[in-house]
MARTORNU-411347 format. One record per residue (C-alpha): residue in one letter; x, y, z; residue number from 1. Coordinates in steps of 0.02 Angstrom, whole numbers, plus 32768, in hexadecimal, padded with zeros to 4 digits. Layout:
REM MARTORNU-411347
 drense   px   py   pz tivo
      a    X    Y    Z  NUM
...
This chain:
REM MARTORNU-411347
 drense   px   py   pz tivo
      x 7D39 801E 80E9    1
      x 7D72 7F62 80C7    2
      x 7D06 7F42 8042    3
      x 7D31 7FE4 7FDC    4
      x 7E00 7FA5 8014    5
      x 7DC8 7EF8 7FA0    6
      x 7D78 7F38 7F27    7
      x 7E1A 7FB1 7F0E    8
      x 7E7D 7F23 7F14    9
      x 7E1D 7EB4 7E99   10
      x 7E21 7F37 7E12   11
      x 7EF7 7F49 7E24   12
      x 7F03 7E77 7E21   13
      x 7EA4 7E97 7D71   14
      x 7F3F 7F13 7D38   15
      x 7FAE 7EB1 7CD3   16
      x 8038 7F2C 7D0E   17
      x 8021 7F01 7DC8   18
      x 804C 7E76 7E2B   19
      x 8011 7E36 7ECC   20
      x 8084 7DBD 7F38   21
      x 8080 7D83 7FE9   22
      x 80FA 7DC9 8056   23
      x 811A 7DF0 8121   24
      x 8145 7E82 8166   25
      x 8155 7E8D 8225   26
      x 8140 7DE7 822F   27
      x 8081 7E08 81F3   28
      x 803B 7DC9 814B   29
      x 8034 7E50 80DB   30
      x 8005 7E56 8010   31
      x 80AC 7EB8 7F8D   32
      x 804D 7F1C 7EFE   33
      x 80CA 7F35 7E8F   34
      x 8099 7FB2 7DEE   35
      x 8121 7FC6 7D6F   36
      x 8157 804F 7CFD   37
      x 80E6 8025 7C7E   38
      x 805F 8077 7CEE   39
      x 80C5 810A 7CFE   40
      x 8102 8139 7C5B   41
      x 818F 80D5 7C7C   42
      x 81DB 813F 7CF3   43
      x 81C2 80F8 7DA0   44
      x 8178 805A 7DFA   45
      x 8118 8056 7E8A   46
      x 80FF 7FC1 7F24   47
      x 808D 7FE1 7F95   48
      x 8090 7F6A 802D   49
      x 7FD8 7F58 8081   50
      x 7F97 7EE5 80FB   51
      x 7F6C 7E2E 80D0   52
      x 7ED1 7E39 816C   53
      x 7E88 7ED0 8152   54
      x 7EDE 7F3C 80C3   55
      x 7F2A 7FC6 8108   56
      x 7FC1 801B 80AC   57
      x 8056 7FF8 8111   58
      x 80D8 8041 80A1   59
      x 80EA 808E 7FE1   60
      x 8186 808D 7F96   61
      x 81A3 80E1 7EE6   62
      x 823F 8109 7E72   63
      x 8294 80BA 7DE4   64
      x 82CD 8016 7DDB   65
      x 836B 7FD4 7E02   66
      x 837F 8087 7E64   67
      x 837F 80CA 7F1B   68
      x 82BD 80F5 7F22   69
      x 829B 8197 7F2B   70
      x 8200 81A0 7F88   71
      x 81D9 8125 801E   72
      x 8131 812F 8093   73
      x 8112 80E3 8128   74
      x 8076 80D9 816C   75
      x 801C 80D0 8222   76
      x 7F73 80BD 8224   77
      x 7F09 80CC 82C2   78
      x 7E4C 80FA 82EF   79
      x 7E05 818D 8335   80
      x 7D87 8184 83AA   81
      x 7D09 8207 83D9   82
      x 7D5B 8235 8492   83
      x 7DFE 8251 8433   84
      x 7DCC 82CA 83BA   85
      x 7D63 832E 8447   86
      x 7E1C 8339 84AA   87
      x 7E56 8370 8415   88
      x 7EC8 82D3 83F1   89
      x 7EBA 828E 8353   90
């Protein structure tokens, strides 16, 4: 639901521990959450690439800083429509 994606999004830009940037990826606008350590007992940071249009996570990327990450999500995010699920395609 977009609305329920900006509200979500309005409450992080509030966080003083997580920034918001503009950034492209694929050519496409999309928005950079970054939230640092402090938000994670100092052990990790997180940036979570979304979708400047319409909010959808693209990728989430989490480790320490200044370290290979040690967990990296990508994401691909497509409807379902009625006929597919009935063909058992989803």
């Amino acid at each position: 639901n977009p609305q329920v994606r900006v509200g979500v999004l309005r409450l992080l830009a509030t966080v003083p521990q997580v920034t918001v940037t503009r950034s492209t990826t694929d050519g496409q606008p999309t928005l950079t959450l970054t939230a640092g350590t402090a938000l994670f007992s100092g052990t990790a940071a997180q940036v979570l690439t979304i979708g400047a249009r319409t909010g959808t996570p693209i990728s989430l990327v989490s480790g320490r800083p200044g370290q290979k990450p040690s967990s990296i999500v990508s994401y691909q995010v497509s409807r379902v429509t009625l006929a597919r699920i009935a063909a058992g395609n989803f």
